[in-house]
N, CA, C and O atoms as CSV, one atom per row, in Angstrom:
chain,resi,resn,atom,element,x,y,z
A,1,UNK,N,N,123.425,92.935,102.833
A,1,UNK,CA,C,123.423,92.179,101.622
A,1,UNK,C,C,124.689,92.442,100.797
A,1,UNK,O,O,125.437,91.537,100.430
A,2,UNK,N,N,124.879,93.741,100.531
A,2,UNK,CA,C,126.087,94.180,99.529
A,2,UNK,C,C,127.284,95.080,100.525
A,2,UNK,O,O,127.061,96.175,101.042
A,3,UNK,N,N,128.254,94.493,100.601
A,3,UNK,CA,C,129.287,95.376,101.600
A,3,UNK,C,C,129.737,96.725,100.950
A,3,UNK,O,O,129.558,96.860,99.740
A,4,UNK,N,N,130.124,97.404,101.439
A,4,UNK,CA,C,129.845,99.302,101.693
A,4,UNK,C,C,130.723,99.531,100.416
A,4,UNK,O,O,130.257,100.427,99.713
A,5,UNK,N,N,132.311,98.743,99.739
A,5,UNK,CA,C,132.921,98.713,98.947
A,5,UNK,C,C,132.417,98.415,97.727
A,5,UNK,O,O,132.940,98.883,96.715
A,6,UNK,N,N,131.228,97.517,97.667
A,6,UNK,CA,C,130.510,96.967,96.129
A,6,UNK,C,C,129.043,97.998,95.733
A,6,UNK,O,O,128.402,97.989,94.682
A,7,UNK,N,N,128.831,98.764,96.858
A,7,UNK,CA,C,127.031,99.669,97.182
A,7,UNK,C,C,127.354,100.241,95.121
A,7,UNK,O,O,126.804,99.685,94.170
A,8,UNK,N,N,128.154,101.188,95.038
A,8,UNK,CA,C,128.250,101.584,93.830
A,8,UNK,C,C,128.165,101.255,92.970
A,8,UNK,O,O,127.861,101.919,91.979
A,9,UNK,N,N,128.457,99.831,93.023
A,9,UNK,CA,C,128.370,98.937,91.831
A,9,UNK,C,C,127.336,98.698,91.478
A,9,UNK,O,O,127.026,98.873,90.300
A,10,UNK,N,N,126.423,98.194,92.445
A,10,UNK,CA,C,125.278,97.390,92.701
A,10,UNK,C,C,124.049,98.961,92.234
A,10,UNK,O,O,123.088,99.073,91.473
A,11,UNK,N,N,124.665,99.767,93.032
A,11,UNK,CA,C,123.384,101.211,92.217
A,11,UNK,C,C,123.819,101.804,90.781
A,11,UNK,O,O,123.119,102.705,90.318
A,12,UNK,N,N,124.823,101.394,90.125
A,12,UNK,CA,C,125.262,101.436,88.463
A,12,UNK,C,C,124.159,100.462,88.080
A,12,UNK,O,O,123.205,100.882,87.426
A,13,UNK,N,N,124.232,99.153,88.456
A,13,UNK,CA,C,123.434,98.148,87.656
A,13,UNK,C,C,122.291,98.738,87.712
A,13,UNK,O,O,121.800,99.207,86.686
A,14,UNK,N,N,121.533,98.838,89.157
A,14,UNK,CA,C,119.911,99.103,89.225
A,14,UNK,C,C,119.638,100.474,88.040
A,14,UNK,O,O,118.969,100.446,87.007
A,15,UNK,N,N,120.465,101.680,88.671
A,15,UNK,CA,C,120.104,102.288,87.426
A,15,UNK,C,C,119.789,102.122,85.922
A,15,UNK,O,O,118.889,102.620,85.245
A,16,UNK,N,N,120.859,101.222,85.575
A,16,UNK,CA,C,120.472,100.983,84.117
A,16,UNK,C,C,119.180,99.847,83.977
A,16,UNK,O,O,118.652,99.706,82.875
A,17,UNK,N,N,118.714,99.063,85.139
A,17,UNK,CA,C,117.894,98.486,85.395
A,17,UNK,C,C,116.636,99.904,84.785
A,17,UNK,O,O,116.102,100.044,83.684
A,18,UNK,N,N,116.544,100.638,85.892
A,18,UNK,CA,C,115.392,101.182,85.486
A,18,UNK,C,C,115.084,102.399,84.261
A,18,UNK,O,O,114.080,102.787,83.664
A,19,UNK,N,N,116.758,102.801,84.258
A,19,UNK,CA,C,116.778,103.222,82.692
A,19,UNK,C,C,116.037,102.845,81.419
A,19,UNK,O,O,115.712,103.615,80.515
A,20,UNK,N,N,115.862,101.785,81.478
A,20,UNK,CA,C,115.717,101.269,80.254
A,20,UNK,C,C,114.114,101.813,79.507
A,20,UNK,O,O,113.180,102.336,80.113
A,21,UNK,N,N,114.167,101.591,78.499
A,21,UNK,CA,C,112.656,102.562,77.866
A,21,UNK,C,C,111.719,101.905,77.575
A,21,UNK,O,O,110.643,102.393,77.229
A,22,UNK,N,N,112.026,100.319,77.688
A,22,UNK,CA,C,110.619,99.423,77.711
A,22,UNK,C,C,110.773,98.174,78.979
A,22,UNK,O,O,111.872,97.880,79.449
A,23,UNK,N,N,109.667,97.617,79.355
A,23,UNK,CA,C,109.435,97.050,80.284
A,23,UNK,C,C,110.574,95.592,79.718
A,23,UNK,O,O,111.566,95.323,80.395
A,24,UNK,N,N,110.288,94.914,78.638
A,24,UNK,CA,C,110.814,93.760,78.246
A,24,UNK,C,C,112.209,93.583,78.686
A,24,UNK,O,O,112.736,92.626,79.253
A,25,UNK,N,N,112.879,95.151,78.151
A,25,UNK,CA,C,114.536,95.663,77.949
A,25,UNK,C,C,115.044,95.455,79.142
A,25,UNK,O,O,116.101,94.838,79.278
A,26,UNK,N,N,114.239,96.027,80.337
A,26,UNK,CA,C,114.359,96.103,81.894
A,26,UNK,C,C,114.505,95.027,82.599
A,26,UNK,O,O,115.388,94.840,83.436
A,27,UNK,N,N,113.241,93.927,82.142
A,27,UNK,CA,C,113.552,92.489,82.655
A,27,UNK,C,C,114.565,91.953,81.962
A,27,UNK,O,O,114.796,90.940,82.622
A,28,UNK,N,N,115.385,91.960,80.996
A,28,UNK,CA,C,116.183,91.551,80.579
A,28,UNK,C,C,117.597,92.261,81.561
A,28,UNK,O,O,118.220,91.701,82.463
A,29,UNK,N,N,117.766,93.453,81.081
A,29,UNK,CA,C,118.441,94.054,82.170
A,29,UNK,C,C,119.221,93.596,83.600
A,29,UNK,O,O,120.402,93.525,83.940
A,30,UNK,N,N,117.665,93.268,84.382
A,30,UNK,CA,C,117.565,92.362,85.679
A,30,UNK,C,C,117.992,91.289,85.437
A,30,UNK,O,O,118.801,90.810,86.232
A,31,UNK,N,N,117.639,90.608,84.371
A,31,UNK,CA,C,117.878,89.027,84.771
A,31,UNK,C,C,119.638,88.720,84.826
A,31,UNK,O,O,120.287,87.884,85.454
A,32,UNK,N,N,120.151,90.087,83.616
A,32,UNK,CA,C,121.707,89.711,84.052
A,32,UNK,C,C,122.414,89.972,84.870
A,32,UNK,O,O,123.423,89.431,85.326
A,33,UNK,N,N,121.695,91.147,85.161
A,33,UNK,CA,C,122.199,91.927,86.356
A,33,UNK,C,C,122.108,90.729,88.027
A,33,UNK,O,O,122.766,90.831,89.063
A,34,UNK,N,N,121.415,90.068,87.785
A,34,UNK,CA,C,121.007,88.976,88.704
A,34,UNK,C,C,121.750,87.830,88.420
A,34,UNK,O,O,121.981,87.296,89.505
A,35,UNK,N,N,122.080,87.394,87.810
A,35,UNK,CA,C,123.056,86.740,87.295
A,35,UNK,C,C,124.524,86.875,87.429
A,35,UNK,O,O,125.242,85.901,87.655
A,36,UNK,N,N,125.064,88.328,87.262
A,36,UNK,CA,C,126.304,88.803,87.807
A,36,UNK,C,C,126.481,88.747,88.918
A,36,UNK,O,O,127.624,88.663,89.366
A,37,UNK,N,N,125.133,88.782,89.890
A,37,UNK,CA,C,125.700,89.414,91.143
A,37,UNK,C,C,125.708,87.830,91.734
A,37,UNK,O,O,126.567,87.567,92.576
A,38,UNK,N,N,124.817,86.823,91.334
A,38,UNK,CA,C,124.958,85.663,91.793
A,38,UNK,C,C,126.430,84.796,91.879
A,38,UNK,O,O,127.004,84.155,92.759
A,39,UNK,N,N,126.738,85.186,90.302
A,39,UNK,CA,C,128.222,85.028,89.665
A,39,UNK,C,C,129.002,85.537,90.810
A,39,UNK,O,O,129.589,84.582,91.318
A,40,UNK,N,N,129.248,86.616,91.417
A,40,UNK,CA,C,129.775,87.621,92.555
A,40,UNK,C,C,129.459,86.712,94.157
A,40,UNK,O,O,130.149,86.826,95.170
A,41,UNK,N,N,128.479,86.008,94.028
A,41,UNK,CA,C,128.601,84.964,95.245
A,41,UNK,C,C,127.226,85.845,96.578
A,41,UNK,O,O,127.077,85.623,97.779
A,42,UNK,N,N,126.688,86.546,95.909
A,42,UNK,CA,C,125.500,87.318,96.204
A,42,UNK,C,C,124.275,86.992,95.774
A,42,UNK,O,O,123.524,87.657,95.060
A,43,UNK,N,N,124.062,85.607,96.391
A,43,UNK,CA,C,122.778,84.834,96.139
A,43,UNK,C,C,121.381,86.135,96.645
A,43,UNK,O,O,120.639,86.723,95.859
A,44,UNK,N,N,121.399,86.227,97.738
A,44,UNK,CA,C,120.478,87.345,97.787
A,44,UNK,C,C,119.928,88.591,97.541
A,44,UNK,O,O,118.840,89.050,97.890
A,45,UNK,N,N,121.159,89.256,96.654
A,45,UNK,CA,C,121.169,89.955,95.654
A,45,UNK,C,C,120.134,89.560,94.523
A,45,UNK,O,O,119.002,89.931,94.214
A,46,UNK,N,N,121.107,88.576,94.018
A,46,UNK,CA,C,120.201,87.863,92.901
A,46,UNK,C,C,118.471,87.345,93.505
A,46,UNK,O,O,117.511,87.754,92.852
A,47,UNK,N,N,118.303,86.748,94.340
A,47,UNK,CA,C,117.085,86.613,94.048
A,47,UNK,C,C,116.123,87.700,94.396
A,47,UNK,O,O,114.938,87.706,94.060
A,48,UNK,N,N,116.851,88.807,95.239
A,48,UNK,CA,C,115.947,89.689,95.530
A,48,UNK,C,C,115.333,90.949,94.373
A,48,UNK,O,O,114.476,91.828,94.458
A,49,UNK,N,N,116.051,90.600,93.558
A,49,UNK,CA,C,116.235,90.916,91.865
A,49,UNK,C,C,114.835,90.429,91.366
A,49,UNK,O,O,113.792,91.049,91.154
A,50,UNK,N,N,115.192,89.007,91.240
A,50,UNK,CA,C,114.660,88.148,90.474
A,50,UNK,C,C,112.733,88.226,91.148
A,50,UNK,O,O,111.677,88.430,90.550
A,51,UNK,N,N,112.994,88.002,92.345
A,51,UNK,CA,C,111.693,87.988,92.967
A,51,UNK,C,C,110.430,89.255,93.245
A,51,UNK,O,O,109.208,89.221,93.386
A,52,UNK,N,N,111.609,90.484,93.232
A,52,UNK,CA,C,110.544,91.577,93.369
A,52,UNK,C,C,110.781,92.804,91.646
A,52,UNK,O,O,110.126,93.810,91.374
A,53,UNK,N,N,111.777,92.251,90.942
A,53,UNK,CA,C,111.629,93.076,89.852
A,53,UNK,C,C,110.410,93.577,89.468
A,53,UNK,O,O,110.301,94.803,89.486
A,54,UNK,N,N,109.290,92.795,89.059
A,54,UNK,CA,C,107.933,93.050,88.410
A,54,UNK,C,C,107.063,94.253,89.237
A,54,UNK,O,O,106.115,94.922,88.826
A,55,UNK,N,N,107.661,94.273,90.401
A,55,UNK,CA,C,106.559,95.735,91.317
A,55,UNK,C,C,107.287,96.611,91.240
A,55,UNK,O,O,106.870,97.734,91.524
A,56,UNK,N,N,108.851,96.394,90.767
A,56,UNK,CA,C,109.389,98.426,90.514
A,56,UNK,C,C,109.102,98.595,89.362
A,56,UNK,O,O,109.103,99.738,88.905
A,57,UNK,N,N,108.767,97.465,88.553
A,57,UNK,CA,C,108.822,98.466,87.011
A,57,UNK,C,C,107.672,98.459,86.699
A,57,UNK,O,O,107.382,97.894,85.644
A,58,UNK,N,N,106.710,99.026,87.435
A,58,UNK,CA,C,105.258,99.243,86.798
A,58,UNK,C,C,105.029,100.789,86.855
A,58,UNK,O,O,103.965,101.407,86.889
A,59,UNK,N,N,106.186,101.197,86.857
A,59,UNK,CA,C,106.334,102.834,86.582
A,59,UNK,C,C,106.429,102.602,84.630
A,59,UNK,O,O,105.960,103.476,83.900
A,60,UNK,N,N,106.989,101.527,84.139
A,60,UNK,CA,C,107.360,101.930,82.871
A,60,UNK,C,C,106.164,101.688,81.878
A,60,UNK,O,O,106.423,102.015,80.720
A,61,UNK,N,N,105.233,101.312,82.043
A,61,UNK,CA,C,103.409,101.123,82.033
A,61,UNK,C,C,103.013,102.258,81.250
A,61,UNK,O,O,102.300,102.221,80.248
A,62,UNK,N,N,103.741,103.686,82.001
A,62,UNK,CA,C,103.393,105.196,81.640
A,62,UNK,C,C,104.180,105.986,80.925
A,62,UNK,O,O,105.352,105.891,81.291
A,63,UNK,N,N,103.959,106.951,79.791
A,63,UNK,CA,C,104.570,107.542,79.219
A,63,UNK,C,C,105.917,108.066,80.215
A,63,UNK,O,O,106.029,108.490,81.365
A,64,UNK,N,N,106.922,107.753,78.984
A,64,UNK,CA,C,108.618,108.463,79.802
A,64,UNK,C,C,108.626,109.643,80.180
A,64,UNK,O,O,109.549,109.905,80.950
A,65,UNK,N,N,107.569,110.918,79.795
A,65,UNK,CA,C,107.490,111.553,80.679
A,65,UNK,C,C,106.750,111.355,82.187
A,65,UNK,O,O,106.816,112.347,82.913
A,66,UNK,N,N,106.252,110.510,82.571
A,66,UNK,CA,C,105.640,110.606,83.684
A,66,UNK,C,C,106.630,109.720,84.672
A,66,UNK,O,O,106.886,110.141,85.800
A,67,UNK,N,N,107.130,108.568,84.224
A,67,UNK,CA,C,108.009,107.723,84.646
A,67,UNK,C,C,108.757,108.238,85.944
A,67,UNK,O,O,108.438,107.668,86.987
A,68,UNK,N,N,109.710,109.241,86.019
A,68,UNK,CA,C,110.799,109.924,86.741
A,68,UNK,C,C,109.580,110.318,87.785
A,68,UNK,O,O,109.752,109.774,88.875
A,69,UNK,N,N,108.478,111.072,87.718
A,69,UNK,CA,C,107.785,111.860,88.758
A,69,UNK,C,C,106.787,110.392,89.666
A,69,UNK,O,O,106.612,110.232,90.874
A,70,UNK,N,N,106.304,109.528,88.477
A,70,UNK,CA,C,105.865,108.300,89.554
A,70,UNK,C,C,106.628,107.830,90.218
A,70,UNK,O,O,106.281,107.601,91.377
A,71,UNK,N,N,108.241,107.413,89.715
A,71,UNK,CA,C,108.493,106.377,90.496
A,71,UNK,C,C,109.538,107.214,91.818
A,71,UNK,O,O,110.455,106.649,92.413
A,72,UNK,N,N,109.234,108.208,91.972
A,72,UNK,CA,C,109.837,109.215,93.090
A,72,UNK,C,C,109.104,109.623,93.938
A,72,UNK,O,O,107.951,109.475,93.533
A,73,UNK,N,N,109.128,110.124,95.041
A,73,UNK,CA,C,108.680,110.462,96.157
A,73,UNK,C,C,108.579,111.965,96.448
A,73,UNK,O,O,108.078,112.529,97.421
A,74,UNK,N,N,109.166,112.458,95.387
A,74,UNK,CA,C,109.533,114.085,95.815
A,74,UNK,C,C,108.018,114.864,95.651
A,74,UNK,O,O,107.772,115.804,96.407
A,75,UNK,N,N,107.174,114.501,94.793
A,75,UNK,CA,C,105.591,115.295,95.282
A,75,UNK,C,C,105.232,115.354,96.547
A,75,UNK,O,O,104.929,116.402,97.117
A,76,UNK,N,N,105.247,113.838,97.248
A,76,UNK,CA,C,104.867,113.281,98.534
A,76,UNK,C,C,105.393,113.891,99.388
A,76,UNK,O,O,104.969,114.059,100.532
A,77,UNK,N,N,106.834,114.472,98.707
A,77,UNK,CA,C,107.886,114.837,100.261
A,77,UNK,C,C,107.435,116.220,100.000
A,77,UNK,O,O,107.067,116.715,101.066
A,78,UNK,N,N,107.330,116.943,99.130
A,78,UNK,CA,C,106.875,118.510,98.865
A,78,UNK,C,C,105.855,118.502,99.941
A,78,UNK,O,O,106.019,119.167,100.963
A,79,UNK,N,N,104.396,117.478,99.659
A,79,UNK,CA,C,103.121,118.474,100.720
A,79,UNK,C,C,103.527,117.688,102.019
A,79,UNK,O,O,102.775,117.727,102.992
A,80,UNK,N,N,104.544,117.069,102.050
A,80,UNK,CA,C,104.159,116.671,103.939
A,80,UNK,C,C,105.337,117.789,104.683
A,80,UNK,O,O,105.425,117.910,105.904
A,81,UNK,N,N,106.255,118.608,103.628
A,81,UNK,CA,C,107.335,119.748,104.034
A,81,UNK,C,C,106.314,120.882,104.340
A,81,UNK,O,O,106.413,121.775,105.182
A,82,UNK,N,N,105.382,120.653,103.521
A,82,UNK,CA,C,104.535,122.197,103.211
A,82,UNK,C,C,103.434,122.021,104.261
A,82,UNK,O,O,103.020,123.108,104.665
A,83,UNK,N,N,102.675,120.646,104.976
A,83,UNK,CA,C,101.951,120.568,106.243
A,83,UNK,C,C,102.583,120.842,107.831
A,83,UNK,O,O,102.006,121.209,108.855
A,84,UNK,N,N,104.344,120.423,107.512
A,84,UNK,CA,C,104.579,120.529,108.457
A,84,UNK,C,C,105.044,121.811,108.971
A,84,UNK,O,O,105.181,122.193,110.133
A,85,UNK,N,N,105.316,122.554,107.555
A,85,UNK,CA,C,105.741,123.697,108.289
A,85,UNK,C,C,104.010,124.718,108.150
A,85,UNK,O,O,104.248,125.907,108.365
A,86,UNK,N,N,103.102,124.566,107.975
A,86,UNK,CA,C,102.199,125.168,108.324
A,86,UNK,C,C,101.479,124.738,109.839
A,86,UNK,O,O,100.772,125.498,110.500
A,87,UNK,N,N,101.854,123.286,110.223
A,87,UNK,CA,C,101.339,123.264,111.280
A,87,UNK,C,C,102.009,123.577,112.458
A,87,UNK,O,O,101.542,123.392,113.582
A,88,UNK,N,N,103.312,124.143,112.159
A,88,UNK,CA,C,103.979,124.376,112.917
A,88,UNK,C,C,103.962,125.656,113.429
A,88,UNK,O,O,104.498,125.858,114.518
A,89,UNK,N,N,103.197,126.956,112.552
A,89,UNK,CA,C,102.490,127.861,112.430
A,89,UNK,C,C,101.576,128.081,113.426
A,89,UNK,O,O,101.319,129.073,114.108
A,90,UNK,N,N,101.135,126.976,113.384
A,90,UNK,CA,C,99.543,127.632,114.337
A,90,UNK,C,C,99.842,126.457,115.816
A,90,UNK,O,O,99.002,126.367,116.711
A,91,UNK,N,N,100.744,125.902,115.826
A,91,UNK,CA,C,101.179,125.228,117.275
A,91,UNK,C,C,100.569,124.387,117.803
A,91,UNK,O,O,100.785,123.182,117.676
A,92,UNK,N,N,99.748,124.875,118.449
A,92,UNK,CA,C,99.098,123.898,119.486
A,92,UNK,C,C,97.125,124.016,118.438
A,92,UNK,O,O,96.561,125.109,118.480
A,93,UNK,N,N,96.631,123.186,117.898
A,93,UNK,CA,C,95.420,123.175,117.516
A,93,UNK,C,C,94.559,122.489,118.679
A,93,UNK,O,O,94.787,121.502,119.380
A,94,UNK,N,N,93.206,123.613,118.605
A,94,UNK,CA,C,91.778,123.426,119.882
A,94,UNK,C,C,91.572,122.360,119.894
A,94,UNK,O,O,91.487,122.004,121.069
A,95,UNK,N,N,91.313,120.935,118.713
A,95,UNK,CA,C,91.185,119.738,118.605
A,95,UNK,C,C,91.882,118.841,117.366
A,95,UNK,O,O,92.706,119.445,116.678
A,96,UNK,N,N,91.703,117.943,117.156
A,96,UNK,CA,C,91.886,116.525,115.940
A,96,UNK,C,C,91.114,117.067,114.404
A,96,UNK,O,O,91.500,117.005,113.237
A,97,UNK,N,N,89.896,117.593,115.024
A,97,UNK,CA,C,89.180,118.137,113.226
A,97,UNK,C,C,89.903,119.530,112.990
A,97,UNK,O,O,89.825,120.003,111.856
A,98,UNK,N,N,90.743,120.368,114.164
A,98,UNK,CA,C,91.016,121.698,113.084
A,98,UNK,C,C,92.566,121.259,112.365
A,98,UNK,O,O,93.070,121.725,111.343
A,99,UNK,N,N,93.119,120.171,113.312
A,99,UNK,CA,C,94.168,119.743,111.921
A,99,UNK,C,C,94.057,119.406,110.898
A,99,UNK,O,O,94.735,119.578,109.886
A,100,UNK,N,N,92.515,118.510,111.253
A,100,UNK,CA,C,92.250,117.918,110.259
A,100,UNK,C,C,91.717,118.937,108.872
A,100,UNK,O,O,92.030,119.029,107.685
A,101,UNK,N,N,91.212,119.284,109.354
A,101,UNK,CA,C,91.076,120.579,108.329
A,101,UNK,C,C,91.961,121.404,107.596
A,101,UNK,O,O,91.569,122.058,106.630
A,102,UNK,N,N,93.090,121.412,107.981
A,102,UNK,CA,C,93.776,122.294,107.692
A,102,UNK,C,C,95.046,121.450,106.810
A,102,UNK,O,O,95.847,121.930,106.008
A,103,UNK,N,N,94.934,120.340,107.175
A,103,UNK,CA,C,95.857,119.019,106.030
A,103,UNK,C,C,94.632,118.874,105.241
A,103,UNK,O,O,94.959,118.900,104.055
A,104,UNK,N,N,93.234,118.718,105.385
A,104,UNK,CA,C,92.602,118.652,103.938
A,104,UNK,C,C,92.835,119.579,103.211
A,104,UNK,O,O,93.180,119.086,102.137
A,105,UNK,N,N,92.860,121.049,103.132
A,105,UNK,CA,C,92.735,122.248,102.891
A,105,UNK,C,C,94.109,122.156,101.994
A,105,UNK,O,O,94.227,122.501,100.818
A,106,UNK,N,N,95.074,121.624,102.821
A,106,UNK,CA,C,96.446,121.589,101.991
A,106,UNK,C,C,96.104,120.737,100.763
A,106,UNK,O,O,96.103,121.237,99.638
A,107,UNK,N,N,95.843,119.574,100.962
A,107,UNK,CA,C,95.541,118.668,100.053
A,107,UNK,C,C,95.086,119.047,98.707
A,107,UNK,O,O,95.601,118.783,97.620
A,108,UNK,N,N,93.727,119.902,99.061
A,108,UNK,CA,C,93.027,120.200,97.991
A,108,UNK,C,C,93.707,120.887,97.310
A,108,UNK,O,O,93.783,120.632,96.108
A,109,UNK,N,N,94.748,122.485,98.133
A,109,UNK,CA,C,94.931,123.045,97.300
A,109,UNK,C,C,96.317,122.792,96.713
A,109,UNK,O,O,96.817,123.580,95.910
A,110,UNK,N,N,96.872,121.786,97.084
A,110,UNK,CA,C,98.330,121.207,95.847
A,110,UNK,C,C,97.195,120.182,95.049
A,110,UNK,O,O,97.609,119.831,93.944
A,111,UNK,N,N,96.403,119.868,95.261
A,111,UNK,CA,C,95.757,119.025,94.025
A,111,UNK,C,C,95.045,119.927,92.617
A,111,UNK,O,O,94.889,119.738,91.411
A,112,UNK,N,N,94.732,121.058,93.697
A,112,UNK,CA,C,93.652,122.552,92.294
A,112,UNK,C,C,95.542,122.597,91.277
A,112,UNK,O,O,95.874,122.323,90.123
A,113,UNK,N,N,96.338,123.114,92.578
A,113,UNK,CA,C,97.539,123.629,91.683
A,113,UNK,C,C,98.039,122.712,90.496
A,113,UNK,O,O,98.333,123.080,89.359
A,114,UNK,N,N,98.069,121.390,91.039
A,114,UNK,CA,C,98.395,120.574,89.986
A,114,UNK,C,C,97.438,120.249,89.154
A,114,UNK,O,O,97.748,119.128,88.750
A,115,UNK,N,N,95.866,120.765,88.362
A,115,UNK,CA,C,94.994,120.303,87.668
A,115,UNK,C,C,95.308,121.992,87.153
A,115,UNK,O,O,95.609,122.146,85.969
A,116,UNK,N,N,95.234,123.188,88.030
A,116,UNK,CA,C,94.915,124.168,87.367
A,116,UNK,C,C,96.121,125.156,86.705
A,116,UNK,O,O,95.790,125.984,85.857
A,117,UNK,N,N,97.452,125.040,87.103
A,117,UNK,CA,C,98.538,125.801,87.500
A,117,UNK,C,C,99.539,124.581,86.737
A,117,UNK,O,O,99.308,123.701,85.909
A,118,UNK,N,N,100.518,124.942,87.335
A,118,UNK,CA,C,101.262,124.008,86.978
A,118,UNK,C,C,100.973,122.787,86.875
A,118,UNK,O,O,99.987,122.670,87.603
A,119,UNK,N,N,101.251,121.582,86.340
A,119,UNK,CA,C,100.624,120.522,86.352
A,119,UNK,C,C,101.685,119.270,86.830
A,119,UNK,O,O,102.803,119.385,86.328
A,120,UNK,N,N,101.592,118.688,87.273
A,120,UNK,CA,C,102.700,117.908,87.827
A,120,UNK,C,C,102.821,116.883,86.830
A,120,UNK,O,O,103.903,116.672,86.282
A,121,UNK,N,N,101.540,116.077,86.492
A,121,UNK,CA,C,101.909,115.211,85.122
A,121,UNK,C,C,100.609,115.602,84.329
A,121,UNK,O,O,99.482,115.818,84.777
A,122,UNK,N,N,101.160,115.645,82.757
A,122,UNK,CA,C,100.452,115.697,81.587
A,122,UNK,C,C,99.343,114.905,81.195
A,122,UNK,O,O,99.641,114.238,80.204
A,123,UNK,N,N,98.200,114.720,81.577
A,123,UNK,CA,C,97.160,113.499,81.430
A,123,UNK,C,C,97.119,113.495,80.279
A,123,UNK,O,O,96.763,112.396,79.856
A,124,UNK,N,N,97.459,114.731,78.979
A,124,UNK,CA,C,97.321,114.583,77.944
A,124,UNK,C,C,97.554,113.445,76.618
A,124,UNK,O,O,96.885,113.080,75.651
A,125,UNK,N,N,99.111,113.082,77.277
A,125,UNK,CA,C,100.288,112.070,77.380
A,125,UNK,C,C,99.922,110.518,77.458
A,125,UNK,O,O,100.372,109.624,76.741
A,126,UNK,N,N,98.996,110.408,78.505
A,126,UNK,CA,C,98.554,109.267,78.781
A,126,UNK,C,C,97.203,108.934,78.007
A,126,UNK,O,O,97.207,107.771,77.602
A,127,UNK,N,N,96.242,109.526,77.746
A,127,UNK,CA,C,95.525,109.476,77.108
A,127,UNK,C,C,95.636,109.111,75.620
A,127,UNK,O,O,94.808,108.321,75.166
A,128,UNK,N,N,97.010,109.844,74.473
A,128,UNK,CA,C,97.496,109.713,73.790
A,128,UNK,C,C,97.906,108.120,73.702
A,128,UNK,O,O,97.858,107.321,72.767
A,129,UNK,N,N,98.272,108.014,74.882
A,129,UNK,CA,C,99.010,106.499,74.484
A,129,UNK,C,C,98.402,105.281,74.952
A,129,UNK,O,O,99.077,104.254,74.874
A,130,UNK,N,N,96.949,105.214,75.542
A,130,UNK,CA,C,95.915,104.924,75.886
A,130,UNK,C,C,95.140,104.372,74.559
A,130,UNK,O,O,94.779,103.209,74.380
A,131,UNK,N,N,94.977,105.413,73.719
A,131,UNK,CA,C,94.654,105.665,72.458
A,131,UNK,C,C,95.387,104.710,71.384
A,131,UNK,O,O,94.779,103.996,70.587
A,132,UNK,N,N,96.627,104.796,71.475
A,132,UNK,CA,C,97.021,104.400,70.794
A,132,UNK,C,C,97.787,102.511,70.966
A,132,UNK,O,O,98.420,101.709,70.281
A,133,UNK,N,N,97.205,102.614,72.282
A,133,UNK,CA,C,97.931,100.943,72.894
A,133,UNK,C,C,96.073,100.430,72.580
A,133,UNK,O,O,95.868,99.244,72.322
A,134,UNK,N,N,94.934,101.358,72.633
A,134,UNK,CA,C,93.878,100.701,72.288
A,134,UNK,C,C,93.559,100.563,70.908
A,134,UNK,O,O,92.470,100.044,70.666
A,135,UNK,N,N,94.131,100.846,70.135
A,135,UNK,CA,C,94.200,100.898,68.456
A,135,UNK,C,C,94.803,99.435,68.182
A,135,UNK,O,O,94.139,98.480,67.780
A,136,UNK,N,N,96.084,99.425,68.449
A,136,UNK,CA,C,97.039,98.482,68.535
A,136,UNK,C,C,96.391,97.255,68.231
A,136,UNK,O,O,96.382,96.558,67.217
A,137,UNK,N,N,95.473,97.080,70.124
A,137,UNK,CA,C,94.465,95.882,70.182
A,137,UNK,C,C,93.886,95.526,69.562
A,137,UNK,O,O,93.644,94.324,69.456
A,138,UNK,N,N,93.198,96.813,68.580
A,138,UNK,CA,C,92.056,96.708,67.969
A,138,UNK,C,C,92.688,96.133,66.816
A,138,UNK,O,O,91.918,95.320,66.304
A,139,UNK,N,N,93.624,96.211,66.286
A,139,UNK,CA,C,94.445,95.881,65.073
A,139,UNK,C,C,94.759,94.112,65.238
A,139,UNK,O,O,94.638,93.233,64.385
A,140,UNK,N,N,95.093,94.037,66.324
A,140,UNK,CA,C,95.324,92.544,67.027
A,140,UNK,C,C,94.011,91.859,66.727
A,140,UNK,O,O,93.793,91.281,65.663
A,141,UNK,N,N,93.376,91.929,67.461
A,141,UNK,CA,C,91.764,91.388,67.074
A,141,UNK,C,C,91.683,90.992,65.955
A,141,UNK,O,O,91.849,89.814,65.639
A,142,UNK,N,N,91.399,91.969,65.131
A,142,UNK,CA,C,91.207,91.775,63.655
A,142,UNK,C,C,91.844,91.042,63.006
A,142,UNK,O,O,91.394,90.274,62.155
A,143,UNK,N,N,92.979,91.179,63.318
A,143,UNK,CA,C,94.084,90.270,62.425
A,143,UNK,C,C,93.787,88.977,62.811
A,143,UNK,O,O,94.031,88.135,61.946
A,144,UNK,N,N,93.231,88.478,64.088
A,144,UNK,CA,C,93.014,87.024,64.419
A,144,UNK,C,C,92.124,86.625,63.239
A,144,UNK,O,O,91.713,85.469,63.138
């Protein structure tokens, strides 16, 4: 789509694409950013912009702290580093259920760590703003 000389360019824009601190700002963002690149003679750029914008930015839905840890992969890549090198441990398993066991076992316990220990995201955060996007409504209503 984008030749190896323009890649930089094209990941400047997206960034500030998903930079942005509200959903509205972002589609706006896109739409010029889609626009330039069309301008640039990169029709498929642009519409591939235009057409799938709305499913990356449903990270911005959630408080800006949570934002960076949803819309990344690095939890995901942590427990499948941390299954593989445990199963690599015990080698050859007797059957299908003692792996299986032993990736649930993982599971559970990066899920205790993240509820009990460190916490990976703040539910506190979301709740807060839950709270307060349901106030909002409630204010909306009324005013009708």
């Amino acid at each position: 789509m984008v030749g190896f000389a323009r890649r930089k360019e094209l990941a400047v824009d997206l960034r500030a694409i998903f930079a942005a601190p509200a959903r509205e700002q972002a589609l706006q963002i896109a739409s010029s950013v889609a626009e330039k690149w069309r301008g640039k003679g990169n029709e498929k750029v642009a519409c591939h912009l235009e057409e799938r914008i709305e499913e990356c930015l449903a990270c911005l839905a959630f408080p800006e702290s949570h934002r960076r840890r949803i819309r990344t992969t690095n939890g995901l890549e942590r427990l499948n580093q941390e299954i593989k090198r445990r199963t690599r441990v015990v080698r050859i398993f007797p059957n299908s259920e003692a792996c299986l066991r032993l990736v649930s076992a993982l599971a559970v316990e990066q899920s205790e760590e993240w509820v009990t220990g460190r916490r990976y995201l703040d539910m506190s955060e979301l709740e807060e703003q839950r709270h307060a996007k349901g106030n909002s409504e409630e204010v909306m209503l009324v005013e009708r």
